[in-house]
PyMOL commands that place a pseudoatom at each C-alpha (Angstrom):
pseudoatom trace, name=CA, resn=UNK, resi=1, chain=A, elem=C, hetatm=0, pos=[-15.160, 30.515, -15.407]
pseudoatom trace, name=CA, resn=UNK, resi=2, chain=A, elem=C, hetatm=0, pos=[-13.284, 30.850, -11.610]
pseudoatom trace, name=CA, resn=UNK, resi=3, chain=A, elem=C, hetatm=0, pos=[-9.929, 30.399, -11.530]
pseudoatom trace, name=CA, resn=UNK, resi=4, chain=A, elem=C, hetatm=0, pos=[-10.758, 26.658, -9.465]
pseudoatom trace, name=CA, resn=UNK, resi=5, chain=A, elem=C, hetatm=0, pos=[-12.772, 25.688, -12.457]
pseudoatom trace, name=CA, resn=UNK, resi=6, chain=A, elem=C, hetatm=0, pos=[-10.351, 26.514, -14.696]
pseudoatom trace, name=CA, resn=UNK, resi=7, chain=A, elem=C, hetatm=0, pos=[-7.964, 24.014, -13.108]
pseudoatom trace, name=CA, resn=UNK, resi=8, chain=A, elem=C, hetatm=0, pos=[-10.000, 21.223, -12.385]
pseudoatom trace, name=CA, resn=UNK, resi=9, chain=A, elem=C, hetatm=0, pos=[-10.976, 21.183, -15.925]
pseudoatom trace, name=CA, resn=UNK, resi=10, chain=A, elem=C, hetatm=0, pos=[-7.452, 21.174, -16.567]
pseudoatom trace, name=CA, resn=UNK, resi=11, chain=A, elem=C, hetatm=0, pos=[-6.439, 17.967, -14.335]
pseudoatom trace, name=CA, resn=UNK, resi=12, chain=A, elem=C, hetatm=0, pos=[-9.682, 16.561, -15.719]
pseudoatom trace, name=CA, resn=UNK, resi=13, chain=A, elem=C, hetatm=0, pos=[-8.187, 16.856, -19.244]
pseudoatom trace, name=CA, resn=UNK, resi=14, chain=A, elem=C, hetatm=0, pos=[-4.574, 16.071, -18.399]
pseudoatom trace, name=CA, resn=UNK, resi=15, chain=A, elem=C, hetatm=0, pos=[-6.250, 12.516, -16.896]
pseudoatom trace, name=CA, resn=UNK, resi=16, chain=A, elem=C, hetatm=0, pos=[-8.254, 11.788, -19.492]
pseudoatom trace, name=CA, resn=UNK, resi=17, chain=A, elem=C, hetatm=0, pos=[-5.631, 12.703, -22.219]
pseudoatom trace, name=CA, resn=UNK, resi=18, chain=A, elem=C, hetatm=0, pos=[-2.909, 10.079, -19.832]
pseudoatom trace, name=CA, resn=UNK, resi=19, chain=A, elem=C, hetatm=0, pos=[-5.719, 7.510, -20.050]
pseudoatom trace, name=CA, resn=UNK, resi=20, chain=A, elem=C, hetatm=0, pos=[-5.838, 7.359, -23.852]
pseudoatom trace, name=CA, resn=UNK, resi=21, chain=A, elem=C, hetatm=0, pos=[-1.525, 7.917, -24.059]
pseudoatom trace, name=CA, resn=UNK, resi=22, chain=A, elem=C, hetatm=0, pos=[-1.219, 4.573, -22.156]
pseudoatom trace, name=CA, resn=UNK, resi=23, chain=A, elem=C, hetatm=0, pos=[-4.407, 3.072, -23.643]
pseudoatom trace, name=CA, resn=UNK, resi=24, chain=A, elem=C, hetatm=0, pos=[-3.035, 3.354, -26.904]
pseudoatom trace, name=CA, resn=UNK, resi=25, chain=A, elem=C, hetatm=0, pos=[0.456, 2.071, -25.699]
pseudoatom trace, name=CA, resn=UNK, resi=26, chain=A, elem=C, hetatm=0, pos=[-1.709, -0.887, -24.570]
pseudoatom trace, name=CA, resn=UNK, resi=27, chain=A, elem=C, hetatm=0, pos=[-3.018, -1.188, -27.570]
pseudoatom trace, name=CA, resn=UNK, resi=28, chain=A, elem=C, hetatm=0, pos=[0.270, -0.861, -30.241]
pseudoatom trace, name=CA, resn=UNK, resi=29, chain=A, elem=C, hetatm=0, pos=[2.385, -3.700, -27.708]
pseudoatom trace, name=CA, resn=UNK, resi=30, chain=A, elem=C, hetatm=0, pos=[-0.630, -5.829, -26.975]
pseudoatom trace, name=CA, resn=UNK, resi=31, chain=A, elem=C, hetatm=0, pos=[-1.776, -6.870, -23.405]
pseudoatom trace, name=CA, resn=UNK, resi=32, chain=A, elem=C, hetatm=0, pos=[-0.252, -9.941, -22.231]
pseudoatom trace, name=CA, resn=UNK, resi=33, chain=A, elem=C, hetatm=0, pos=[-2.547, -12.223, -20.160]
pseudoatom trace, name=CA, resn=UNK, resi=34, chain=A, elem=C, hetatm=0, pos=[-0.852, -14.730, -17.249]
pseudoatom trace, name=CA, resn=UNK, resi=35, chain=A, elem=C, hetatm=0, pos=[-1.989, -18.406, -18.695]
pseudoatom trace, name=CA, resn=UNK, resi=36, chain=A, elem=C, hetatm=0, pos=[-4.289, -19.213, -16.986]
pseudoatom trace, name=CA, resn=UNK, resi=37, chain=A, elem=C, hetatm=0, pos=[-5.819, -23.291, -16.750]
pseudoatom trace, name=CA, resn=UNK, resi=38, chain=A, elem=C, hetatm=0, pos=[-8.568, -24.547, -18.998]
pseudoatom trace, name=CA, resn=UNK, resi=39, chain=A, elem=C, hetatm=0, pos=[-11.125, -23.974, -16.645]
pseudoatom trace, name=CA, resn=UNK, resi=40, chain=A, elem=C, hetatm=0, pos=[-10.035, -20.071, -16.460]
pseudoatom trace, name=CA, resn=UNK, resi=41, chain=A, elem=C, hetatm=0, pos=[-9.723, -19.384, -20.202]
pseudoatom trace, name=CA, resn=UNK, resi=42, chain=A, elem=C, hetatm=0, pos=[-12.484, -16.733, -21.443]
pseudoatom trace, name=CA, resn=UNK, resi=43, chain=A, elem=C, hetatm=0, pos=[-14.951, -18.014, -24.013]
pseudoatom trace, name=CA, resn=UNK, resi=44, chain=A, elem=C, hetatm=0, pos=[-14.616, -17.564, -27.931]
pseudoatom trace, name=CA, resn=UNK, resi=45, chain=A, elem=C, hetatm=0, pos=[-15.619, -14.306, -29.209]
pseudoatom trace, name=CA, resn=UNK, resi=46, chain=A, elem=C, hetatm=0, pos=[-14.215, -11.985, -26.621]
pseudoatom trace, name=CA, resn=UNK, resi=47, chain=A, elem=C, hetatm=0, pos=[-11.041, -10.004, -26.490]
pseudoatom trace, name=CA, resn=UNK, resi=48, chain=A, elem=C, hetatm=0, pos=[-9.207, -8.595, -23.648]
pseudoatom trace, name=CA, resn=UNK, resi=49, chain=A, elem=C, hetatm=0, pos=[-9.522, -4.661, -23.888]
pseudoatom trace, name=CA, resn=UNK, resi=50, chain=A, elem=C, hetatm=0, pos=[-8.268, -3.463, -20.347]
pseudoatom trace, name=CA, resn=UNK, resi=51, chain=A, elem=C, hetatm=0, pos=[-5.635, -4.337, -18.045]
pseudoatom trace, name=CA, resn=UNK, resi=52, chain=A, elem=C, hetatm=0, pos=[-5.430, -2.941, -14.264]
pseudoatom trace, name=CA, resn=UNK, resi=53, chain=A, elem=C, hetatm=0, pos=[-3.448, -3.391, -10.899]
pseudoatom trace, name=CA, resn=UNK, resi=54, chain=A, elem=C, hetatm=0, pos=[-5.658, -3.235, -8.194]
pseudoatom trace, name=CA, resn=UNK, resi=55, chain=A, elem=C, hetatm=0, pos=[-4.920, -2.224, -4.505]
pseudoatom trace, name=CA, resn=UNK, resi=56, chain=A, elem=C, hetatm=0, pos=[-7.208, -2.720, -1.765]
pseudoatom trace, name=CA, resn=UNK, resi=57, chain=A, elem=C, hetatm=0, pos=[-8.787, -5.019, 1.082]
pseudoatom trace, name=CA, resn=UNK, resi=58, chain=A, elem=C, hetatm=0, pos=[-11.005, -8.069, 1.631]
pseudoatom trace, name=CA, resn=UNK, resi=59, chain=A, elem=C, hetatm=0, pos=[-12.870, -7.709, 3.895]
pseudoatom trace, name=CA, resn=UNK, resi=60, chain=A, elem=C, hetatm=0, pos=[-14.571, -10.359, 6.479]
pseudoatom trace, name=CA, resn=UNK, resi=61, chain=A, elem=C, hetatm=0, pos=[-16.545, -10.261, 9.216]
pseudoatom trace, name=CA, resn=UNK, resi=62, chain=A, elem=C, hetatm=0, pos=[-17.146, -12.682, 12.409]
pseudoatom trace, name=CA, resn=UNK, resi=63, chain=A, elem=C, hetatm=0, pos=[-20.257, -14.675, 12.624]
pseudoatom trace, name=CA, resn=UNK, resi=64, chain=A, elem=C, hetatm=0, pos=[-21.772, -18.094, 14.166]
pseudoatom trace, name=CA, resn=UNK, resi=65, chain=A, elem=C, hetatm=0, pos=[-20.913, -20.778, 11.976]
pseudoatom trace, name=CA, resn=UNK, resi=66, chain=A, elem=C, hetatm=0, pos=[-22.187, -24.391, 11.824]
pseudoatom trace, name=CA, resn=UNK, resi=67, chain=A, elem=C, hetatm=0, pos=[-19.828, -24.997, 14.310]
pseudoatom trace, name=CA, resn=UNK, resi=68, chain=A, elem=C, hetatm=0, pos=[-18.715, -22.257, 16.055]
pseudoatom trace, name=CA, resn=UNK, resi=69, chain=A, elem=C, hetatm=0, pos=[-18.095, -18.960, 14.539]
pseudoatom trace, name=CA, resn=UNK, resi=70, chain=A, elem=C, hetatm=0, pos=[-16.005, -18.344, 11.496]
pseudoatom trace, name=CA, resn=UNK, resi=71, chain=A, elem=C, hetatm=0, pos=[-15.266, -15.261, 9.366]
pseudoatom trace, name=CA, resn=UNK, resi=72, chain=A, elem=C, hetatm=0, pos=[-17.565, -14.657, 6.089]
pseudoatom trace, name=CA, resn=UNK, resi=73, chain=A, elem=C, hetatm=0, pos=[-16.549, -12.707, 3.199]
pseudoatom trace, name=CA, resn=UNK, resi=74, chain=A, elem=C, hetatm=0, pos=[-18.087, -9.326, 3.049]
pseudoatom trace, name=CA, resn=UNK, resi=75, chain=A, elem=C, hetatm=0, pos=[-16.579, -7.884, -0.028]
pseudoatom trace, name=CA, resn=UNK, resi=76, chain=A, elem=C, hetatm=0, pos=[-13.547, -5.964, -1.626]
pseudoatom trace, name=CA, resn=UNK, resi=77, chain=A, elem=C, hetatm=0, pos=[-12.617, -2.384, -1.520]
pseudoatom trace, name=CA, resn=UNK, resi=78, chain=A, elem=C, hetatm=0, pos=[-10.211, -1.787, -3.877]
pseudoatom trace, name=CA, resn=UNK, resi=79, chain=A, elem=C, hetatm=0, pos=[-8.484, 1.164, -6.421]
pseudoatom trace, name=CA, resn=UNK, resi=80, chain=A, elem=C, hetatm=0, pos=[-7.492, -0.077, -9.898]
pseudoatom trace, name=CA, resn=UNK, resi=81, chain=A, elem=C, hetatm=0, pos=[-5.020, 1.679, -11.786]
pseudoatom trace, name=CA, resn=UNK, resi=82, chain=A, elem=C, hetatm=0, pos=[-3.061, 1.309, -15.132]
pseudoatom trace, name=CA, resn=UNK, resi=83, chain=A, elem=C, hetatm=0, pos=[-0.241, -0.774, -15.489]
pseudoatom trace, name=CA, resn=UNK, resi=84, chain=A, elem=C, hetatm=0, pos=[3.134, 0.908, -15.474]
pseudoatom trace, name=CA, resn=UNK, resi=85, chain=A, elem=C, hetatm=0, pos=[1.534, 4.036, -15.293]
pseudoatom trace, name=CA, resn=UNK, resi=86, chain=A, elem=C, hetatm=0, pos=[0.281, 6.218, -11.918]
pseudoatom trace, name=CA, resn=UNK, resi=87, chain=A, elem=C, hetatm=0, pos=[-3.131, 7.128, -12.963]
pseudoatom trace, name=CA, resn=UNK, resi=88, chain=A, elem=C, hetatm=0, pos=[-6.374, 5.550, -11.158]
pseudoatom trace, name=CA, resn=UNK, resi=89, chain=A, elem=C, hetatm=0, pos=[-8.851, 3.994, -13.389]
pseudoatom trace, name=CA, resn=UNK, resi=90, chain=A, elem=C, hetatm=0, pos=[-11.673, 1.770, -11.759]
pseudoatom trace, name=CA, resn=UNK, resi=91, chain=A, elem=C, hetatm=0, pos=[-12.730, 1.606, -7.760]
pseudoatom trace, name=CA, resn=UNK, resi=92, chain=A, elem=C, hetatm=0, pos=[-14.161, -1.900, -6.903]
pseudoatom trace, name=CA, resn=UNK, resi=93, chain=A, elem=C, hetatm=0, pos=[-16.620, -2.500, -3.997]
pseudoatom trace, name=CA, resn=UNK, resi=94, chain=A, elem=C, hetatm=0, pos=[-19.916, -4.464, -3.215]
pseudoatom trace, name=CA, resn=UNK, resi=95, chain=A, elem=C, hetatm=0, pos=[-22.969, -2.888, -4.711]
pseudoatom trace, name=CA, resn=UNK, resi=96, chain=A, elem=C, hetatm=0, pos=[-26.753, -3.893, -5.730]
pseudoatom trace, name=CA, resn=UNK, resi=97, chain=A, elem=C, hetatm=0, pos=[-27.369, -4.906, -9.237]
pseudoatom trace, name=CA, resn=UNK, resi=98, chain=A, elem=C, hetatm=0, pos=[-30.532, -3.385, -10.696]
pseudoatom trace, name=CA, resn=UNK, resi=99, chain=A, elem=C, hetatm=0, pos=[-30.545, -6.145, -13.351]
pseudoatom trace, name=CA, resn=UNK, resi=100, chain=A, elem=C, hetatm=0, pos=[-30.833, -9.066, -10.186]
pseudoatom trace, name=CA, resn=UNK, resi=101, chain=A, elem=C, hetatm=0, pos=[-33.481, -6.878, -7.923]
pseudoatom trace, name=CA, resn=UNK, resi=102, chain=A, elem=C, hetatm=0, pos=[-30.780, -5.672, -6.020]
pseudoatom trace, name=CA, resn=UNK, resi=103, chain=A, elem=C, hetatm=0, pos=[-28.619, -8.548, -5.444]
pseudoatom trace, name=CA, resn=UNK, resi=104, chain=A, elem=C, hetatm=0, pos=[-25.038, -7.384, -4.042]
pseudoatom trace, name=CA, resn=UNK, resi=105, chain=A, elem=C, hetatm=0, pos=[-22.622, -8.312, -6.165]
pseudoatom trace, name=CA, resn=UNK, resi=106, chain=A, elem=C, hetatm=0, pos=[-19.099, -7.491, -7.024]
pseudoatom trace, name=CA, resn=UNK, resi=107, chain=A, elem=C, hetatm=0, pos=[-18.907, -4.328, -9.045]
pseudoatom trace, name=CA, resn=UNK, resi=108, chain=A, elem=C, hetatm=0, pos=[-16.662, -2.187, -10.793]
pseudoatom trace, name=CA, resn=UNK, resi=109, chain=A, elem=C, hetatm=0, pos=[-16.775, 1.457, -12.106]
pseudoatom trace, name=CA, resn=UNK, resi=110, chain=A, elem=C, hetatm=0, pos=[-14.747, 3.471, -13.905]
pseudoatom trace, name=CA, resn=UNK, resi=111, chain=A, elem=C, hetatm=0, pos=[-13.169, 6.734, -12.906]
pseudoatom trace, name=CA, resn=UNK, resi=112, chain=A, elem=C, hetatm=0, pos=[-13.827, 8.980, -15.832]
pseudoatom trace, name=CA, resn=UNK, resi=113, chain=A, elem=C, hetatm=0, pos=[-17.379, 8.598, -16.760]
pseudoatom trace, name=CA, resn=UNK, resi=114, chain=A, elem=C, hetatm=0, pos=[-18.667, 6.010, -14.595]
pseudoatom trace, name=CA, resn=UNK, resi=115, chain=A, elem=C, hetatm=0, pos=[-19.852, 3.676, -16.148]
pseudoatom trace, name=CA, resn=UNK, resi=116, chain=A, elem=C, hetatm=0, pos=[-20.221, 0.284, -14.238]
pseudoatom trace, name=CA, resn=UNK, resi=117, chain=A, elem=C, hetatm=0, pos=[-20.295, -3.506, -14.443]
pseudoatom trace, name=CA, resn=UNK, resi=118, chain=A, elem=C, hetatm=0, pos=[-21.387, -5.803, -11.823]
pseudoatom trace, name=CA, resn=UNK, resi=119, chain=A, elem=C, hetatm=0, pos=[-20.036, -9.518, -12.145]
pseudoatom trace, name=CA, resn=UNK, resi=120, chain=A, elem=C, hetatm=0, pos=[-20.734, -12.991, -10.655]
pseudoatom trace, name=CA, resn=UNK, resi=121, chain=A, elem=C, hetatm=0, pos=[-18.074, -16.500, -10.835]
pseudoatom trace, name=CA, resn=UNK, resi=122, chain=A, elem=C, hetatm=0, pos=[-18.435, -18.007, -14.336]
pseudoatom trace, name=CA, resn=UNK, resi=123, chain=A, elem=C, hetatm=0, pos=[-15.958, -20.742, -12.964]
pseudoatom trace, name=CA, resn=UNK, resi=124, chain=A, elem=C, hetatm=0, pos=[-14.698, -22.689, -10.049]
pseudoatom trace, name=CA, resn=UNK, resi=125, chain=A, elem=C, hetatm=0, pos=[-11.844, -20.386, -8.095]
pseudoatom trace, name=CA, resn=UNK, resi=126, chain=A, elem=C, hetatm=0, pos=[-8.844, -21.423, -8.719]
pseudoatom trace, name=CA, resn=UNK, resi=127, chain=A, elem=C, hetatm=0, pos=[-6.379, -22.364, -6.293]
pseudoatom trace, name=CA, resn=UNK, resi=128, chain=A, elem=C, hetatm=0, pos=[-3.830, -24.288, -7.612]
pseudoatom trace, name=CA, resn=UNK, resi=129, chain=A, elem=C, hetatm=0, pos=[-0.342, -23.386, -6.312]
pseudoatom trace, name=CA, resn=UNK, resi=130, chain=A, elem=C, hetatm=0, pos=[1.182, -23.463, -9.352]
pseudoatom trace, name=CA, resn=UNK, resi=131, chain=A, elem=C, hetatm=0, pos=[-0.654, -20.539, -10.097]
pseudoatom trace, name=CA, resn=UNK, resi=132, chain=A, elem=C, hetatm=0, pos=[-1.713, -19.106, -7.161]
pseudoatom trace, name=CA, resn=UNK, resi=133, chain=A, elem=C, hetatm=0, pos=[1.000, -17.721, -4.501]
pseudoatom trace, name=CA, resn=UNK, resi=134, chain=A, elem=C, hetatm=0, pos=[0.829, -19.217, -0.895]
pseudoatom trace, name=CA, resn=UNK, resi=135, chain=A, elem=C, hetatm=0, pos=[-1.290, -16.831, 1.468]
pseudoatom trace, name=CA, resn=UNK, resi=136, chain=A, elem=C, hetatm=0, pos=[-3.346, -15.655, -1.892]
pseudoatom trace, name=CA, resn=UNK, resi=137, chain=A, elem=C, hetatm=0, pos=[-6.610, -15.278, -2.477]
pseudoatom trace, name=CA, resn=UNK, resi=138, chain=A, elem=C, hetatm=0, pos=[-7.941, -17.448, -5.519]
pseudoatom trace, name=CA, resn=UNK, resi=139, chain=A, elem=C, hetatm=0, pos=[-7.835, -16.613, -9.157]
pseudoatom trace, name=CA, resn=UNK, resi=140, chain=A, elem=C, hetatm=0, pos=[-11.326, -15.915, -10.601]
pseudoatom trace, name=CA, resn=UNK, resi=141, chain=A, elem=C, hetatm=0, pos=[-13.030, -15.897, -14.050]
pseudoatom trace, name=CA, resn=UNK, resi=142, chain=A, elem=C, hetatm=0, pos=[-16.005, -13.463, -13.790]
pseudoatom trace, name=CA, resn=UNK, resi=143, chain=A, elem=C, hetatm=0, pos=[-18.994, -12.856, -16.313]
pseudoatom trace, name=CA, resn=UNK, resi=144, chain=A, elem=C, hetatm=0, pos=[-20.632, -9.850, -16.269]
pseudoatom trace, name=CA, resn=UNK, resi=145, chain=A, elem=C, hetatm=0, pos=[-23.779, -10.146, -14.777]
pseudoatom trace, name=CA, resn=UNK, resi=146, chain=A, elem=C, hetatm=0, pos=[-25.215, -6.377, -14.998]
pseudoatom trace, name=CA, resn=UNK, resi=147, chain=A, elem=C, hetatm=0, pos=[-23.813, -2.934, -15.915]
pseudoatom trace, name=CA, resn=UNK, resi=148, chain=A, elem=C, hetatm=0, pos=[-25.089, 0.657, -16.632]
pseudoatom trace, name=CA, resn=UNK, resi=149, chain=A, elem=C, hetatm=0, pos=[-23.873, 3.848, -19.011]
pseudoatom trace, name=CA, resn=UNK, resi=150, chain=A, elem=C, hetatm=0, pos=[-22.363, 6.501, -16.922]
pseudoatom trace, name=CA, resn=UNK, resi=151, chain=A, elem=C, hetatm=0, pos=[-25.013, 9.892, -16.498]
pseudoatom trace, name=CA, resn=UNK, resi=152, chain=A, elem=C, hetatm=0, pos=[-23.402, 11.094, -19.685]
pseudoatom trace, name=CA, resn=UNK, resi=153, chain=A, elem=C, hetatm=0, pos=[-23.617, 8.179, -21.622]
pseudoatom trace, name=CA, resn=UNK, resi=154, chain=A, elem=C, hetatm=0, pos=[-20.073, 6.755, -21.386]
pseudoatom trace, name=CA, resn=UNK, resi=155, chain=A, elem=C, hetatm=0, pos=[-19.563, 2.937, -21.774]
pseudoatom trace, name=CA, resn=UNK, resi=156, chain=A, elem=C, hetatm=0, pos=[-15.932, 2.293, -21.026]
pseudoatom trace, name=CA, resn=UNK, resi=157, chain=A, elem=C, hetatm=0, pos=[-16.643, -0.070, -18.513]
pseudoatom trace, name=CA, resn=UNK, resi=158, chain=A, elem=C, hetatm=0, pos=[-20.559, -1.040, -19.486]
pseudoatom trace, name=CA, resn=UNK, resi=159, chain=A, elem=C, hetatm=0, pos=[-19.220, -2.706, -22.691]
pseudoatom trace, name=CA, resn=UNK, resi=160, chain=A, elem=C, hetatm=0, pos=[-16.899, -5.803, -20.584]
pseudoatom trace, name=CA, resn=UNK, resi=161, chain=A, elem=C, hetatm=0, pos=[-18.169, -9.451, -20.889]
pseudoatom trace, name=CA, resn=UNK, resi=162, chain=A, elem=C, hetatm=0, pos=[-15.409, -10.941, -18.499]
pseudoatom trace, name=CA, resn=UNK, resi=163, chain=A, elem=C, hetatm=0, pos=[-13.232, -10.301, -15.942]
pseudoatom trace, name=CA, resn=UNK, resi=164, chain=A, elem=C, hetatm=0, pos=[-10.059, -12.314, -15.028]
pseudoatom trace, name=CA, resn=UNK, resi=165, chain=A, elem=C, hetatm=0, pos=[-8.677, -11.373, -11.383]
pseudoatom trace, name=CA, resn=UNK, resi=166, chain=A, elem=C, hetatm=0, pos=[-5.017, -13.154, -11.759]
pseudoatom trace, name=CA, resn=UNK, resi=167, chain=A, elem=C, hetatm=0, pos=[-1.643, -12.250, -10.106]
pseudoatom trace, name=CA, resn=UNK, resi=168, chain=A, elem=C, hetatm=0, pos=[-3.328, -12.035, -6.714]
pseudoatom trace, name=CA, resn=UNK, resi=169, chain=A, elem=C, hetatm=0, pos=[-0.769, -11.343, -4.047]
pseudoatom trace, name=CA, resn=UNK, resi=170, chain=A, elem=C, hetatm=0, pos=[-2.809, -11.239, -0.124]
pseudoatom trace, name=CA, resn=UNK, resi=171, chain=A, elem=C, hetatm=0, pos=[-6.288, -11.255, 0.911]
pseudoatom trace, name=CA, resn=UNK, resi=172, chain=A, elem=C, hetatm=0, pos=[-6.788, -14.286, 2.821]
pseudoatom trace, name=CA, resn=UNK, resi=173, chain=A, elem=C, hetatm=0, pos=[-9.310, -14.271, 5.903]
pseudoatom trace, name=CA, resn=UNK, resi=174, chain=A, elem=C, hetatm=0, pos=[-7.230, -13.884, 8.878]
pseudoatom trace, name=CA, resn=UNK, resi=175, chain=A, elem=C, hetatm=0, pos=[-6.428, -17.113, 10.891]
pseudoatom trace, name=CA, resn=UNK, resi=176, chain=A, elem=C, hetatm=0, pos=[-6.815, -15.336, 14.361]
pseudoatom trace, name=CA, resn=UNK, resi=177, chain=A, elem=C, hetatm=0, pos=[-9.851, -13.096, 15.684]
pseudoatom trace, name=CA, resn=UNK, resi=178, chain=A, elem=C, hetatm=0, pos=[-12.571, -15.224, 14.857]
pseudoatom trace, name=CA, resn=UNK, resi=179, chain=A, elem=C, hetatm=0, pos=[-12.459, -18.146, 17.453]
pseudoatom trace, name=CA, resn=UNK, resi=180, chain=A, elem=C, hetatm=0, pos=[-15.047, -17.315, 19.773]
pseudoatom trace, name=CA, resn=UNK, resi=181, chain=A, elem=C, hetatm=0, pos=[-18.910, -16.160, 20.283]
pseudoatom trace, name=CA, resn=UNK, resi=182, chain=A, elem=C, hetatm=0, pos=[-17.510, -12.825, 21.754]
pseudoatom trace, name=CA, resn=UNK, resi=183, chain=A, elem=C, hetatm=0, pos=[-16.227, -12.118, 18.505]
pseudoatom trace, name=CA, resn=UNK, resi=184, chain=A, elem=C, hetatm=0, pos=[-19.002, -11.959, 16.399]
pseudoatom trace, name=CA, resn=UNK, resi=185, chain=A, elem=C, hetatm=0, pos=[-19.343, -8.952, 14.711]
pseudoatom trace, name=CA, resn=UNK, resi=186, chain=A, elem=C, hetatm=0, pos=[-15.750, -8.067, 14.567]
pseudoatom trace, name=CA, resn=UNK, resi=187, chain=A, elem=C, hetatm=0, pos=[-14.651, -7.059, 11.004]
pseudoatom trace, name=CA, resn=UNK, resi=188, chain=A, elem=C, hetatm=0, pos=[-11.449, -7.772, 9.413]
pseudoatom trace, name=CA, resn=UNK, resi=189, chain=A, elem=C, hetatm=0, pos=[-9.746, -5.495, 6.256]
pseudoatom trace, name=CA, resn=UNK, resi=190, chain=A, elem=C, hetatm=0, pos=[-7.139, -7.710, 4.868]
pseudoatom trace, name=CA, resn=UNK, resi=191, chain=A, elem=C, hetatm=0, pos=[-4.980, -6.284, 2.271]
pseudoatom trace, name=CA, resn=UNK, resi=192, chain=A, elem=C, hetatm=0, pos=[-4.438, -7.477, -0.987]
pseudoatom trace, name=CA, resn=UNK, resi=193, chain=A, elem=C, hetatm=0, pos=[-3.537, -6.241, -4.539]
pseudoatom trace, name=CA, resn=UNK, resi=194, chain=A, elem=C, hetatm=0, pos=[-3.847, -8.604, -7.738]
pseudoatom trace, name=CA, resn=UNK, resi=195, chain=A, elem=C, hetatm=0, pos=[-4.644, -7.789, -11.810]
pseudoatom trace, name=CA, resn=UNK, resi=196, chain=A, elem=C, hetatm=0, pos=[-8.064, -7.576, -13.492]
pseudoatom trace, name=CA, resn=UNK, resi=197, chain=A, elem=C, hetatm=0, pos=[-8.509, -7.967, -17.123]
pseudoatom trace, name=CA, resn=UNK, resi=198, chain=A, elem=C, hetatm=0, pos=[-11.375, -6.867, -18.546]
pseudoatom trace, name=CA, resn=UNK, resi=199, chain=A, elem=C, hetatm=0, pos=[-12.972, -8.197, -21.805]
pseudoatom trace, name=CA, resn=UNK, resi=200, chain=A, elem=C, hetatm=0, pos=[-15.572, -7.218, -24.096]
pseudoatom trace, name=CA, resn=UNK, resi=201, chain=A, elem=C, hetatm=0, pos=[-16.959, -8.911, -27.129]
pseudoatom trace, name=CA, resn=UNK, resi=202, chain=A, elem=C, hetatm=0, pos=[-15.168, -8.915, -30.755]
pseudoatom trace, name=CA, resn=UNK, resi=203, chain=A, elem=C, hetatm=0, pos=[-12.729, -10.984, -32.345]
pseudoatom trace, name=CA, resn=UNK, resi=204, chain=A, elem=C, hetatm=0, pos=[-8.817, -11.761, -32.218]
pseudoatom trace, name=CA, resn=UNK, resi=205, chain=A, elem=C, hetatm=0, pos=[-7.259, -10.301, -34.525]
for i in range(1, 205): cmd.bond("trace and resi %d" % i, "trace and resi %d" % (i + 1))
show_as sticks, trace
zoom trace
């Protein structure tokens, strides 16, 4: 083994040894959900499992409208990492879900053995102020609506049933650059970070 493999199996190891340290801490102080209304709250039977900070854009893009032209959501971009801790865990994007025939929908896949779950609104976004901060982009209950095994078989993100995005902070279409027919086509990356909770099915204990 080369000197260059010898390290990046190293870092490899150091990550995935970090990942379990703070996954356990998770685990021993419990993860503490924001409250979230009625309409938000995950169904019986599943558990949260994961909590992340993600960091990213929304992005938009120009096009004719009803009337006029007005800027329609394209999709996120964003890194996810563990709380309180600087290691990356998840990337979130658009992507086509094999289990809708290809329908793009909001996915997210994990760093370390790539496994993925795609996800579509179980509920209404929420935009209540007393929740949401001014200039935010709604809160969102998510149910998973596809998801694959990484190549070797990992399921560390395959497994979730829900996804809360909560704490969102940015992200709003922009209130300029979209007021015209010359415009169409222009793209806007709006940045925004916010917290995703992932669930998975098994009981409170």
């Amino acid at each position: 083994m080369t000197h260059r493999s010898l390290f990046a199996s190293g870092v490899f190891a150091l990550a995935l040894a970090s990942q379990t340290v703070a996954a356990s801490a998770q685990n021993l102080i419990g993860i503490d959900v924001p409250p979230v209304p009625a309409t938000l709250e995950v169904p019986e039977g599943n558990v949260v499992y994961l909590a992340t900070r993600a960091y990213g854009t929304q992005n938009y893009v120009c096009l004719p409208a009803p009337v006029g032209v007005a800027w329609k959501f394209l999709g996120p971009q964003a890194t996810l990492f563990l709380p309180s801790f600087p290691q990356q865990i998840a990337t979130h994007f658009l992507s086509a879900n094999p289990e809708e025939q290809g329908l793009a929908r909001p996915t997210w896949q994990h760093s370390f053995d790539s496994s993925v779950v795609w996800a579509r609104l179980y509920a209404l976004p929420l935009t209540d102020p007393n929740y949401v901060a001014a200039g935010a982009i709604p809160w969102l209950l998510l149910e998973k609506a596809g998801a694959a095994d990484g190549p070797t078989g990992g399921t560390l993100l395959s497994k979730t049933t829900y996804i809360h995005r909560v704490n969102t902070q940015g992200g709003l279409a922009p209130a300029a650059g979209c007021t015209a027919t010359t415009h169409v086509g222009a793209v806007a990356l709006v940045p925004y970070s916010t917290d995703y909770f992932f669930y998975r099915a098994g009981r409170k204990k």
